[in-house]
C-alpha positions in Angstrom: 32.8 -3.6 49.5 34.7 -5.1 52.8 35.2 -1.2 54.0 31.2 -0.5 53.2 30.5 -3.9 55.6 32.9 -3.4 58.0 31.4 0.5 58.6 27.9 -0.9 58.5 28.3 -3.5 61.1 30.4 -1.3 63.2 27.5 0.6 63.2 24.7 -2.0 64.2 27.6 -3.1 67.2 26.7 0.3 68.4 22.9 0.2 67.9 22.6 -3.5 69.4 24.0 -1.5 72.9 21.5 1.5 72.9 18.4 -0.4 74.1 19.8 -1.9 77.5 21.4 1.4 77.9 17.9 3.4 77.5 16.7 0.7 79.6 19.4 1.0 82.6 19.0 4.7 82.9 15.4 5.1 82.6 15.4 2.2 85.8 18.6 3.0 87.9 16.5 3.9 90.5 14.0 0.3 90.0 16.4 -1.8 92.3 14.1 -4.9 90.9 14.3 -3.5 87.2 18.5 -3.5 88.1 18.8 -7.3 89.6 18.8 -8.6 86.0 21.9 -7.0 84.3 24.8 -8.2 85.1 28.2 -6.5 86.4 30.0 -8.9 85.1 28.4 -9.2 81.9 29.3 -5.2 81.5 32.8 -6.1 83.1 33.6 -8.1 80.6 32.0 -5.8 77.7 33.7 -3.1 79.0 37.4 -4.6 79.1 36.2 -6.1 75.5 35.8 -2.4 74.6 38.9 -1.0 75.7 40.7 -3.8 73.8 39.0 -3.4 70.3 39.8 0.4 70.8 43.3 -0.6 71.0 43.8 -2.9 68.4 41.1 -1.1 66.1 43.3 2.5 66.2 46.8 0.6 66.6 46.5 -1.2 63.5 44.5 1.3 61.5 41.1 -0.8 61.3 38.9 2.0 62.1 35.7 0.4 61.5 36.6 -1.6 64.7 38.0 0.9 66.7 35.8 3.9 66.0 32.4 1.8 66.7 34.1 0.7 69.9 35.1 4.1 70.9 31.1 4.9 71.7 30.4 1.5 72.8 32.9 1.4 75.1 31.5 4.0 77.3 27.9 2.8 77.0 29.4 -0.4 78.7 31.0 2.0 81.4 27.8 3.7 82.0 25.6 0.5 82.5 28.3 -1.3 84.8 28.3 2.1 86.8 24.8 2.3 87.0 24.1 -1.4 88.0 27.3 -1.2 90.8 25.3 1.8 92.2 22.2 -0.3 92.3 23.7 -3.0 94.1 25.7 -0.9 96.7 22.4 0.6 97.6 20.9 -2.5 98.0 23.5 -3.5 100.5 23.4 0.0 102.6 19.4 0.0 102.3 17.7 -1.5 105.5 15.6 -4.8 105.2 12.1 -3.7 105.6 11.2 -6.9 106.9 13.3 -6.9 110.0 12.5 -4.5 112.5 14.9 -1.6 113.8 17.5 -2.6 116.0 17.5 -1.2 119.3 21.3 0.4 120.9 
């Protein structure tokens, strides 16, 4: 019973991720739609990830480490797109100055 629950939660872990995901790729582009995820939110779920990986092969659990194996680069994707947003937000002129002149 444990191995059934531990599989079926590994699985929702997954699911819970696809949704921001759809949403981050379908919006890259939406530097407003971008402002509210944050790096270091997907940072952190990232490195989480990577750890769970670790420790779900290295001790055999694979219900952790399997699920964590296609999260883990969902996390990578999002914190890619959103540092992409935010360095074209920085190189992007302010429309509301005007141009400077040489």
């Amino acid at each position: 019973m444990g191995l059934i629950l531990g599989w079926l939660v590994g699985i929702i872990d997954v699911v819970q991720f696809l949704p921001q995901a759809r949403h981050t790729i379908a919006h890259r582009a939406n530097i407003q739609a971008m402002r509210g995820v944050s790096a270091w939110t997907w940072a952190i779920a990232t490195v989480q990830g990577t750890a769970w990986v670790i420790y779900g092969l290295g001790t055999h659990h694979y219900a952790v480490g399997v699920p964590n194996l296609v999260i883990t680069p969902i996390c990578a994707l999002i914190l890619g797109l959103k540092l992409t947003a935010d360095r074209r937000v920085k190189v992007s002129p302010d429309p509301s100055r005007p141009p400077r002149r040489g």
